[in-house]
C-alpha positions as CSV (number, residue, x, y, z in Angstrom):
1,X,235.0,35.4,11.6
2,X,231.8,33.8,12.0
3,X,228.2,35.8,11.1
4,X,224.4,35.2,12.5
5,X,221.5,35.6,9.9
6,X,218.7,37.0,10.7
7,X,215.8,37.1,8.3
8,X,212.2,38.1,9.1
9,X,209.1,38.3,7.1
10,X,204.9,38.8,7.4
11,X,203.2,35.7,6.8
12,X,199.6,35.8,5.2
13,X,197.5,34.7,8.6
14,X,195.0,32.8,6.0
15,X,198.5,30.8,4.8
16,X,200.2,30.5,8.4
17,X,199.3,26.7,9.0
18,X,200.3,25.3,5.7
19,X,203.7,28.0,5.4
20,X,204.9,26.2,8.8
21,X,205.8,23.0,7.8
22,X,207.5,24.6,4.3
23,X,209.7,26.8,6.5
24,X,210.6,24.0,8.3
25,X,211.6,21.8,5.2
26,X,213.3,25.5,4.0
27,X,215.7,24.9,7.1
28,X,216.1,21.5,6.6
29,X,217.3,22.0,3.3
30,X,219.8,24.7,4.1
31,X,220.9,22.1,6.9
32,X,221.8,20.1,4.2
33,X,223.4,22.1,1.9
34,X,225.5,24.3,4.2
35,X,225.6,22.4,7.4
36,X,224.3,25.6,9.4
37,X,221.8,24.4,12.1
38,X,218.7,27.3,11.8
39,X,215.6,28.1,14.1
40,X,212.3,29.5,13.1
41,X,210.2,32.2,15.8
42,X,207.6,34.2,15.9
43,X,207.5,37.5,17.3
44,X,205.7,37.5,21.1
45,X,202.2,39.5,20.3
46,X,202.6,39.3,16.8
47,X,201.9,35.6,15.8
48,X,202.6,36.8,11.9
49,X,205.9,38.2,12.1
50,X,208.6,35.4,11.9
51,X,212.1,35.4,11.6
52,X,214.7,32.8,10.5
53,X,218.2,32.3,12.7
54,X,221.3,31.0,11.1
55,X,224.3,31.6,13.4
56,X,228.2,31.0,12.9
57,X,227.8,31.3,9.3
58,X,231.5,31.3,8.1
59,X,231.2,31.1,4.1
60,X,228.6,33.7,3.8
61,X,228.5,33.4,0.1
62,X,227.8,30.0,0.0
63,X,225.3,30.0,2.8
64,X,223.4,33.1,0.9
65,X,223.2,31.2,-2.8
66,X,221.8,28.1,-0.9
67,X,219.8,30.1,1.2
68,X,218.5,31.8,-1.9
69,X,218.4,28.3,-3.9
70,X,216.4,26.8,-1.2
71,X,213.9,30.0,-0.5
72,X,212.8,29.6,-4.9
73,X,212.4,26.4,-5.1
74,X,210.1,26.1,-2.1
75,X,208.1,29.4,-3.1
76,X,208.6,31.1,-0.1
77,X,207.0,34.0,-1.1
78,X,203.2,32.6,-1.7
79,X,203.0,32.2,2.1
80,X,204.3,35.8,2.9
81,X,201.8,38.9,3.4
82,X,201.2,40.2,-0.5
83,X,203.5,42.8,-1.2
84,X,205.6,42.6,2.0
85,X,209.4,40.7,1.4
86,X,211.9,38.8,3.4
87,X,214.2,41.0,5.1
88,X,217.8,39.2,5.8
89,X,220.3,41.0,8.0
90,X,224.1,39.3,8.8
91,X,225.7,40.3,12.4
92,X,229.4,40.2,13.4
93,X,229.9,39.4,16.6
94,X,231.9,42.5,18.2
95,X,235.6,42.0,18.4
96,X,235.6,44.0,21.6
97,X,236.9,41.8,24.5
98,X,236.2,44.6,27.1
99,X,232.9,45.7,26.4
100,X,231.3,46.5,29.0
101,X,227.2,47.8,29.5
102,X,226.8,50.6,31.9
């Protein structure tokens, strides 16, 4: 069974412009290492709020150490709001083939 990553954090708005790019080389380098494809966005009326996508994740354990490799040696945290983290939550897709929304 495959996962989706979801990790969001509060960038300092003074540190936005230069944190892009090293988010962007974060992704890269997680590319690299795991093979899993992610996205950066920003939350619609919050420009500071951004979150990280990883989907169909399959060795989550591997994918988490690199993720965590990747997130130190670029110093993630400098660009982030002071004292707020990175928040990472992992989804399952539901098994349920007859779901339905009412």
């Amino acid at each position: 069974m495959t996962c989706s990553y979801y990790i969001y954090y509060r960038v300092d708005p003074a540190k936005a412009a230069a944190c892009e790019p090293r988010i962007r080389e974060l992704i890269a380098a997680v590319r690299k290492a795991t093979g899993i494809a992610g996205q950066l966005m920003k939350k619609r009326g919050e420009p500071n709020l951004w979150m990280e996508v990883y989907e169909k994740v399959v060795d989550e354990s591997k994918f988490e150490w690199q993720l965590a490799e990747a997130v130190a040696r670029i110093n993630v945290q400098e660009f982030l709001l002071p004292g707020t983290p990175r928040h990472m939550e992992c989804f399952e897709r539901s098994q349920s083939l007859n779901h339905s929304v009412t």
